[in-house]
N, C-alpha and C positions, 0 to 999 in steps of 0.2 A: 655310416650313420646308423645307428642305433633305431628299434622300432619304437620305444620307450619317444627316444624325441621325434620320428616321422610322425606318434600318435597326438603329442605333445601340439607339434603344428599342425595338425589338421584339427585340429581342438581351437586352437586359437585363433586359423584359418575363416571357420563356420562360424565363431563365435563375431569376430569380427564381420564378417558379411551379414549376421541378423542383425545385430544392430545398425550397421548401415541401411540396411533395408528397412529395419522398423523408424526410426527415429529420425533419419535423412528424409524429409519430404523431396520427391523426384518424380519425374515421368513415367510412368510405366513402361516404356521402351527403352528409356536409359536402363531403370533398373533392369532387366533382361538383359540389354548387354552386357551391363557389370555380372548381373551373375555368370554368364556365360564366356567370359573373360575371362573370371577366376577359374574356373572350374578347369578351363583348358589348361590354364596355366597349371592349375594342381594336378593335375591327370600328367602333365608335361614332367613337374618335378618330381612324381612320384616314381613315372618310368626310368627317369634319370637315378633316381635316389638309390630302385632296384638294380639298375644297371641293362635297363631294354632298349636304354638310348644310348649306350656307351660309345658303338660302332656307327652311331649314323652321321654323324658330322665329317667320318673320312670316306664316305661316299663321294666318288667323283662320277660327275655325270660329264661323256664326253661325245 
């Protein structure tokens, strides 16, 4: 994956998450979660993206 499009989605990513925060009337704990949801997951797909998660799914714990 190119940085062009990791930059691309993280673009659209934020963009998408302010407008739901602005314009979605919600709880202020929902929204906290939701932000906090995204974020992990984007931190998750980024490490993926770079390859810092490549090795961790053939971890066997025994």
């Amino acid at each position: 994956m190119s940085l062009i499009s990791i930059i691309i989605v993280l673009i659209i990513v934020g963009f998408l998450l302010w407008v739901v925060n602005t314009y979605i009337p919600m709880a202020r704990s929902i929204r906290t979660i939701l932000n906090v949801v995204v974020v992990i997951i984007v931190v998750l797909w980024l490490l993926s993206a770079f390859g810092v998660l490549h090795g961790v799914g053939n971890i066997k714990l025994s």
